[in-house]
C-alpha positions in Angstrom: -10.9 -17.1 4.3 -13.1 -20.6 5.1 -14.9 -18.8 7.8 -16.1 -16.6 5.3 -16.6 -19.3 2.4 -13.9 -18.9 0.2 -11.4 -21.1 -1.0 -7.9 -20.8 -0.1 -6.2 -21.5 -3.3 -2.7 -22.0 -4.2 -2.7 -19.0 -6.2 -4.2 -17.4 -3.0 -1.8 -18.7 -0.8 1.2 -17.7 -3.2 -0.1 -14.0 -3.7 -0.7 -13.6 0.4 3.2 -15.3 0.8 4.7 -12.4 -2.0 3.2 -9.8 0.4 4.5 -11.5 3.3 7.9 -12.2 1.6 8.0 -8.1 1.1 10.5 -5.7 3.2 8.8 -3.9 5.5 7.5 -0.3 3.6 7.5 -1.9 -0.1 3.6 -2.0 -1.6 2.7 -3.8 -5.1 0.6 -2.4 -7.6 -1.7 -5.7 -10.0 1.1 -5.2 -12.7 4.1 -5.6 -10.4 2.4 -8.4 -8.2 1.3 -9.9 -11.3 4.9 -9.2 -13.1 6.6 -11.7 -9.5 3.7 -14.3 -10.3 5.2 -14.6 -13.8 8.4 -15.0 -12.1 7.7 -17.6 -10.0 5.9 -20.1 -13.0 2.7 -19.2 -12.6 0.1 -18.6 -15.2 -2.5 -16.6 -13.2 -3.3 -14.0 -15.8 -3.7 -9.8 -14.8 -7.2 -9.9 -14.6 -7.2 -13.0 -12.0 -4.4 -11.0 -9.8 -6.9 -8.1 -9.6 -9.8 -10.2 -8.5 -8.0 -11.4 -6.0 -6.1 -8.5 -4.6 -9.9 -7.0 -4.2 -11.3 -9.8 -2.5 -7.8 -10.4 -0.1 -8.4 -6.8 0.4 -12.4 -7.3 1.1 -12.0 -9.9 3.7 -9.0 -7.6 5.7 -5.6 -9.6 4.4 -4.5 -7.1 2.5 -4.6 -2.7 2.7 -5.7 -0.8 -0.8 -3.6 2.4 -1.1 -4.1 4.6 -3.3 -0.6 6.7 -4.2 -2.3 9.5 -6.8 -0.5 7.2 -9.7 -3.8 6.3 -11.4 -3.7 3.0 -9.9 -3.9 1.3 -6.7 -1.0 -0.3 -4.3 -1.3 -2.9 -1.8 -0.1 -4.1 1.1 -0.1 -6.9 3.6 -2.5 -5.5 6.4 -0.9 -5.8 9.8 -3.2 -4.6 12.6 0.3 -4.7 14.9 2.0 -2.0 13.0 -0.3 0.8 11.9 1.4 3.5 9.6 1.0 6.3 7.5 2.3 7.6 3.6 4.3 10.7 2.4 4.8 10.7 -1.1 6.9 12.7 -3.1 4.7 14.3 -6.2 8.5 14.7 -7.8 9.8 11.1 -7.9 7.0 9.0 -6.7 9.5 7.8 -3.2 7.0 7.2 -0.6 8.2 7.0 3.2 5.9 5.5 6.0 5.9 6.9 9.6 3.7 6.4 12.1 1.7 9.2 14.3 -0.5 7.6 17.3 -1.8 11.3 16.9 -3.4 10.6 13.7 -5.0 7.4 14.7 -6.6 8.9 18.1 -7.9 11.7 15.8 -9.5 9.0 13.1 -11.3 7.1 16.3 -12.5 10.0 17.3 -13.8 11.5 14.5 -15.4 8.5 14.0 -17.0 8.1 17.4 -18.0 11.5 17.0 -20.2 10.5 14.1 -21.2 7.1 15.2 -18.6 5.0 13.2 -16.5 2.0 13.9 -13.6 2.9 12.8 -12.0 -0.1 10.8 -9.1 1.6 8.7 -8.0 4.7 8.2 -5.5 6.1 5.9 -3.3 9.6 5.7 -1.3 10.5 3.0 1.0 13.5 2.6 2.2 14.9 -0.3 5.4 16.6 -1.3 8.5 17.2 -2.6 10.9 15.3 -1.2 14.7 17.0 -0.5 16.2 15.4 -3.8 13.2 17.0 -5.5 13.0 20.1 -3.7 17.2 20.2 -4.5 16.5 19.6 -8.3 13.4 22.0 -8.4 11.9 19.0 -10.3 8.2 19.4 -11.3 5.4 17.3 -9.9 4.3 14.1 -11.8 1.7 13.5 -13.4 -0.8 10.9 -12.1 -0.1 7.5 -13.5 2.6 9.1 -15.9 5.6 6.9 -15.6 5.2 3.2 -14.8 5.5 2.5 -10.7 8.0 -0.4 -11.0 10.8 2.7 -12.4 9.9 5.8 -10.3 8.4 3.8 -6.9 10.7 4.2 -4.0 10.4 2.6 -0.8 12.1 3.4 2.4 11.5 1.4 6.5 9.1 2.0 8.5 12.0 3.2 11.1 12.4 6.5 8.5 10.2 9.2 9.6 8.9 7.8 13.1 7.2 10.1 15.0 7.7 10.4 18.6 4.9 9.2 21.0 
């Protein structure tokens, strides 16, 4: 963050060590990161937690997600494990697997069209078996709040074969 002139902060350094502090396959959204901020003491108000999940995001600490819930989700970017998203339009349970297939077709796409491919990120949609089971209908965007229909499961669930 100095090499790029900005401050590291406490409140910095406590948001970066909540994402850290997460199991592996959980993502926050600004109300639930700002929701374990209250927890913890702090007084860093909603508006502060965005700022700074958009400039930890800008300078490559953190990965934006979007999840189709009319807001965004982040997560602690970690070059070592790259993964991908399925997300059940029934209950909002989203799964990561990983696919070196997908990440050899972003590069080259991107070399194909002169790009330097710095991230790259594939969702899938769907009902999920409990959903499929229950013949629920799909949500809404953004229609129930994230913290009571957000389901995370490892990154061991769903792992594709290389």
């Amino acid at each position: 963050m100095r090499k790029r002139g900005h401050r590291i902060t406490a409140q910095r350094e406590t948001i970066l060590q909540i994402f850290r502090d997460l199991p592996h396959g959980n993502h926050l959204s600004a109300e639930e990161l700002h929701a374990k901020l209250l927890e913890l003491g702090s007084n860093v108000s909603l508006a502060t937690a965005y700022r700074t999940l958009k400039l930890l995001s800008s300078l490559g600490l953190l990965r934006e997600l979007d999840f189709a819930e009319g807001h965004k989700h982040y997560e602690l970017k970690q070059d070592t494990l790259p993964h991908q998203h399925i997300i059940c339009i029934g209950c909002n349970m989203t799964l990561e697997f990983e696919d070196h297939f997908l990440e050899e077709a972003g590069q080259k796409i991107g070399a194909r069209h002169n790009f330097e491919v710095i991230d790259a990120q594939f969702k899938i949609f769907g009902l999920c078996p409990t959903c499929r089971e229950q013949k629920k209908p799909p949500l809404q965007a953004g229609s129930r709040p994230a913290s009571e229909t957000r389901k995370a499961a490892s990154r061991s669930i769903g792992k594709t074969p290389t």
